[in-house]
C-alpha positions in Angstrom: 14.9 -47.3 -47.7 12.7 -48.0 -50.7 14.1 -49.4 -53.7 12.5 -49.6 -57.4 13.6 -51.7 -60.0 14.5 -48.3 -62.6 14.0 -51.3 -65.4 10.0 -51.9 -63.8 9.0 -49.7 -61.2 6.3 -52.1 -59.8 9.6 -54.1 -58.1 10.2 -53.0 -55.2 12.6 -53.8 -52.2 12.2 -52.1 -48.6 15.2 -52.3 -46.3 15.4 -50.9 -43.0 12.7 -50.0 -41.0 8.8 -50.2 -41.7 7.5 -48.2 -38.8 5.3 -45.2 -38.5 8.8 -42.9 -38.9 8.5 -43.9 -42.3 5.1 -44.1 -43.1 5.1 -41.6 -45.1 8.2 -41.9 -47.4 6.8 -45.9 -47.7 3.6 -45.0 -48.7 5.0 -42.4 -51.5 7.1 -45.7 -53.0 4.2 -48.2 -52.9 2.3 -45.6 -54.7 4.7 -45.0 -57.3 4.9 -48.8 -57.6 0.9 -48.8 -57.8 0.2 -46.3 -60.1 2.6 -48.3 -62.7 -0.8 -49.8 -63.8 0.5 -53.5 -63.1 1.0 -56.0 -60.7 3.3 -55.0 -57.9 6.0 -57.4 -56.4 7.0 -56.1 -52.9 10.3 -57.9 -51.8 10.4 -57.3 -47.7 13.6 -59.1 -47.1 15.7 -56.1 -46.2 13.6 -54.7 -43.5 14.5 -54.8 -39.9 11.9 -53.8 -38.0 8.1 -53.6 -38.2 5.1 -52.1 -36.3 2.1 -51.6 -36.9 1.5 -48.7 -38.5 4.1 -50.5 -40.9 1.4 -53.6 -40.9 -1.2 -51.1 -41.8 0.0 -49.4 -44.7 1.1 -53.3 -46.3 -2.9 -54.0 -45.9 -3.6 -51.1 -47.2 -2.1 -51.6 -50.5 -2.9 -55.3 -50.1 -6.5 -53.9 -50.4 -5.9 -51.2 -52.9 -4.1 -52.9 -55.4 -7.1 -55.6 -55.3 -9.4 -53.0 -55.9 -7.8 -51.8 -59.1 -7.4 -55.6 -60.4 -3.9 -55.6 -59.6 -1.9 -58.5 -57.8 0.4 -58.2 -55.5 3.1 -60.3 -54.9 5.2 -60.0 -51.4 7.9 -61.6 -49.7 7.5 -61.1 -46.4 10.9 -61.5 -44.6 11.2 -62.8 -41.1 11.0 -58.9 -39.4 7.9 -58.4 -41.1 6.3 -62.0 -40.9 7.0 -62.1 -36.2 5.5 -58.3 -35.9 2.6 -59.6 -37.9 2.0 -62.2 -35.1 3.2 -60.2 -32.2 0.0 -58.0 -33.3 -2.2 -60.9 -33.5 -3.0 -60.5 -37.7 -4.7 -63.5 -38.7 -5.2 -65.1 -41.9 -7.8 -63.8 -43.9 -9.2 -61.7 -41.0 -10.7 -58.8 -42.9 -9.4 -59.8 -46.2 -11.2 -59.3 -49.4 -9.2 -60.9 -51.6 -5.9 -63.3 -50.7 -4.6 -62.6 -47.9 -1.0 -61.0 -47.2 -0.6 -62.9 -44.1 -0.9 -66.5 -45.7 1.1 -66.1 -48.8 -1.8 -66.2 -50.9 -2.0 -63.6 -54.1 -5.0 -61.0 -54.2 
C-alpha cells in the first residue's frame, strides 16, 4: 500500500510488497508524488518484499525526478536494501546523478 502525507503529497510511505503485482498501482503513487513539483521523500520501511521489477521502477523515478531538478530522498528499509543485492545493483552503476543504492541524494 502506498501512503501520502494528505499535508504534502511528495511524502510517501510504501508498505507491503514492491513487486511487479504492484507495479502499476506504485508507479501511479510515485507519480502523484512527482508531479507535486518538489522534492520527493520515499520512506521504504514498511515494505516486505522486493523484486526487481520493484527495483526498476525505484531507478526509474530515481532518474526521473533528477531530470526534472528534483531530489529524492529514500529510506530504503532492510526488504528493499537485501533484494537490491540479491540482484547484484551496484553503486553508481548507471547512475546519473547520486545514486539510490549508496544513500546519496540525486
Amino acid at each position: 500500500m502506498a501512503r501520502h502525507d494528505a499535508s504534502n503529497p511528495a511524502e510517501l510511505r510504501l508498505e507491503g510488497e514492491l513487486t511487479v503485482w504492484r507495479a502499476g498501482e506504485l508507479r501511479n503513487a510515485l507519480a502523484t508524488a512527482l508531479a507535486s513539483g518538489t522534492d520527493v521523500a520515499l520512506d521504504l520501511g514498511g515494505v516486505e518484499a522486493a523484486d526487481a521489477a520493484g527495483l526498476q521502477l525505484l531507478c526509474a523515478v530515481h532518474q526521473t525526478a533528477a531530470a526534472r531538478g528534483h531530489t529524492l530522498r529514500v529510506r530504503l528499509g532492510a526488504a528493499v536494501s537485501q533484494a537490491a543485492q540479491r540482484a547484484g545493483l551496484r553503486p553508481r552503476v548507471g547512475c546519473r546523478s547520486g545514486c539510490l543504492w549508496t544513500g546519496e541524494e540525486g
